[in-house]
N, C-alpha and C positions, 0 to 999 in steps of 0.2 A: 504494500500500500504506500501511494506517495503522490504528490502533483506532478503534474506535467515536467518532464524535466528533470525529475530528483536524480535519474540514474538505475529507474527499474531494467530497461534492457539493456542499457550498459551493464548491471550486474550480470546477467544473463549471458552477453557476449566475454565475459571475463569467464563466468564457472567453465562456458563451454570452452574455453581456449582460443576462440575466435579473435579476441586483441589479449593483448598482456598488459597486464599490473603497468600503472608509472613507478608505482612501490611497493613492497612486500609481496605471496605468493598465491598460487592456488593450489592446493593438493588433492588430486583427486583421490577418489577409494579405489581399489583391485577391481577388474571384472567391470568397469562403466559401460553401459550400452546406452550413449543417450539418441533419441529422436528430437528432432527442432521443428514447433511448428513456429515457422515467423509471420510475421503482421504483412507484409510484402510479398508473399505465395512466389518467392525467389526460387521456388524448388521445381514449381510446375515447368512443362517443355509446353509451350504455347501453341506448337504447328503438329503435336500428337492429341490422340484421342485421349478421350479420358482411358479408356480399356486400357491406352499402351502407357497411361501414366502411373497405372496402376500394377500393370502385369507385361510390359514390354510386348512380345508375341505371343504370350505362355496363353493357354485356357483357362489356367488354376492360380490361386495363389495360397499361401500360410498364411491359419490364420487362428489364432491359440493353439497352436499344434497339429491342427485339421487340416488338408487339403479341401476348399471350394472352388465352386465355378466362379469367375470374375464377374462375371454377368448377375448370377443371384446375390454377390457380398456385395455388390455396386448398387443392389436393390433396395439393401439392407440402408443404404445408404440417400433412399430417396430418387436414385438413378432410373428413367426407366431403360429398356434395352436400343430404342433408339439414340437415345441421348448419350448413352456409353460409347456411341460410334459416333460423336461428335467432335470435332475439333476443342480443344481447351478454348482458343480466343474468341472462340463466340459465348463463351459461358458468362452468367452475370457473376456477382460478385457470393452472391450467396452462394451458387453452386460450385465455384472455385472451392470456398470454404470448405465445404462438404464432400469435394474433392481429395483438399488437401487433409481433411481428419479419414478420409477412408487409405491413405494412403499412407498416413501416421502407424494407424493401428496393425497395416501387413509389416512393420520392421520388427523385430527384433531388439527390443529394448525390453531397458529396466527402470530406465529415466525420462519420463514425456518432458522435456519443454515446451511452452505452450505462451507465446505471447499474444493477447489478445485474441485468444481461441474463438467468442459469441459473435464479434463483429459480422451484420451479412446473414445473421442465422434465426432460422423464423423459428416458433416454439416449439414444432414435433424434431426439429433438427439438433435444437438445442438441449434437448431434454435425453437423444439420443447419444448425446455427447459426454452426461453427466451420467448416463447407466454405464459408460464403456469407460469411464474413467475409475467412478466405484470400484468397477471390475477390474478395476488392471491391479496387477499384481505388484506393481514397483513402484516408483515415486512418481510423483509427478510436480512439474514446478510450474507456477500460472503466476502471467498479468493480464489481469483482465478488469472493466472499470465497472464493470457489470458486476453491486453488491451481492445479489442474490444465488446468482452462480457462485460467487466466492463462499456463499455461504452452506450453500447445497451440496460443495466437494473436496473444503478444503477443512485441514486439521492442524493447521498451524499456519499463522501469517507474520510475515516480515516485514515490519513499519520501519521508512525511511523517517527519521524524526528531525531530520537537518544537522548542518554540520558535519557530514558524513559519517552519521551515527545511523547505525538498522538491528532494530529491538526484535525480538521474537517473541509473539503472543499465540496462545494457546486457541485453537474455533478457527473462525472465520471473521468475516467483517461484523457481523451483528455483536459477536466475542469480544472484540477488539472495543468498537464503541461503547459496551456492559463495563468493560475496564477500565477504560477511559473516565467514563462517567462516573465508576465509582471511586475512583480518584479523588475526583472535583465535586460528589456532593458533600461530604463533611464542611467544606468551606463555603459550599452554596448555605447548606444548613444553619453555620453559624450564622452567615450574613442573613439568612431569612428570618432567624429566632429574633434578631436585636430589631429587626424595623417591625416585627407583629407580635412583641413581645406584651404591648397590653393589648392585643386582641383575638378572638379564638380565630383560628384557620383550619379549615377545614382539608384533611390529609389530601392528597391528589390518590386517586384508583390504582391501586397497583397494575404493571403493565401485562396487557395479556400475554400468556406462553407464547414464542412464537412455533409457526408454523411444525413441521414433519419436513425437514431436509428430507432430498431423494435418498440419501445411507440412511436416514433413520427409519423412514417408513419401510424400505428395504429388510432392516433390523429388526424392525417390529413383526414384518408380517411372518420373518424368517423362526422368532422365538417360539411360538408354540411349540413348533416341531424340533426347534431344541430342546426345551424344556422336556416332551416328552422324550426324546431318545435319552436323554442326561438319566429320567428316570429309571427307564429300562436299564439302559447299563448299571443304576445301582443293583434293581431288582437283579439283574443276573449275576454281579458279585456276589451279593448278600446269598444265591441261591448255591454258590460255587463253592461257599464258604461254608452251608450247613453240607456239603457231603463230605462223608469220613474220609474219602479219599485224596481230599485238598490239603490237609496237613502231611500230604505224605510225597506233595510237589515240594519243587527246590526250593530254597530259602529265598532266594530274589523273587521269587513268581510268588510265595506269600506275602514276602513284605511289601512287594511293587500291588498286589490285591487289596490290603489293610490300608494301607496308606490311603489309595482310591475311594475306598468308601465312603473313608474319614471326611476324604475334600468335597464329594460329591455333595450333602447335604448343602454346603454354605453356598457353591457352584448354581444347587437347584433354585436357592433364596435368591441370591443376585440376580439371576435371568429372569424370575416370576417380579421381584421390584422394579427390573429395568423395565420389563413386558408393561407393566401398570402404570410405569411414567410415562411410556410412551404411548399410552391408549388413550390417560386422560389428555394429552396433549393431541391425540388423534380425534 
């Protein structure tokens, strides 16, 4: 998070090694596979079809592991099969877009960079963007100016705070402003107490919960059915345990058993509290 200007993709171009430091380093971790999507779709070939900017000549492409036809992943994408045999430079800007996130998703990464991913993107695109990001299994790094998206994918954010200072806050943007603001009412408070001090004030409404992020409603709906399996596996310990013949496995296989059952109960309570926070909020 920052204003125009602060140095969000210039950080960006620094993680990625794209310019270097005027001072001190960047180190990366073992194993990086990062993807770039950039704000300038510098990646697309302008005078290939979408099909060949996707899959070259290939039929197929990878895609979590799978082999699919290019033609049905580019569907998945909004593409119809005319449109995949179209040249890039006639496409609008939104379909670029939507291009370049089908095109993100067939690499091989562990690290999406994503600078201003929503621009161009109408809400079944956008919402398509925020399930396949949930899903990915590795990191993903975003500027984006669009609060809500920020808030629907992201689990920690990095506030430029000027002076080339960049704080790291816990959420998303809605997180970010919660902390901010709790900050600043202790002093709001005092200042308020001393000018209504001889007269009653009436509380302000506490704020409603917000909404169900796309991970949370995801989470919610996913709980039941942990909850239940979480049960079952105590019930099948607990049944493994009443036969004679369980004391007479190895000693790692009871104690790695005992142990498990121990945990499960507290396991079962946290998923049924999380389950009911996230209902009443649903």
């Amino acid at each position: 998070i920052g204003p125009n200007g602060a140095g969000k993709t210039t950080l960006i171009r620094l993680l990625l090694g794209a310019i270097a430091p005027d001072s001190g380093s960047v180190r990366h971790g073992t194993h990086l596979q990062p993807a770039y999507f950039d704000q300038l779709r510098t990646q697309l070939d302008e005078q290939k079809t979408v099909v060949q900017n996707i899959a070259t000549d290939n039929d197929c492409i990878v895609f979590n592991g799978r082999q699919r036809h290019v033609i049905g992943y580019l569907n998945d994408f909004l593409f119809s099969p005319e449109r995949c045999r179209t040249p890039v430079y006639v496409l609008s800007g939104g379909e670029r877009n939507r291009l370049m996130l089908a095109r993100l998703f067939t690499q091989p990464a562990n690290l999406l960079v994503l600078d201003e991913p929503t621009n161009d993107l109408d809400a079944e695109t956008l919402e398509l963007l925020e399930a396949r990001l949930v899903e990915f299994g590795g990191t993903v790094l975003a500027v984006s100016h669009d609060r809500q998206f920020l808030d629907e994918v992201c689990t920690s954010t990095l506030v430029f705070e000027g002076g080339g200072r960049v704080k790291e806050y816990v959420g998303g943007y809605s997180d970010w402003r919660r902390t901010v603001e709790g900050r600043q009412a202790p002093r709001a408070a005092a200042a308020g107490a001393k000018r209504s001090s001889s007269k009653g004030v009436s509380p302000e409404p506490p704020a409603r919960p917000r909404k169900l992020s796309f991970a949370e409603r995801k989470e919610w709906e996913a709980l039941p059915g942990r909850i239940e399996a979480l049960e079952k596996e105590l019930d099948t310990i607990h049944a493994r345990m009443g036969d004679p013949g369980f004391f007479r496995e190895g000693v790692d296989a009871i104690r790695a058993a005992t142990e498990r059952s121990q945990a499960l109960p507290a396991e079962i309570e946290a998923a049924f509290a999380r389950w009911a926070e996230l209902d009443e909020r649903a």
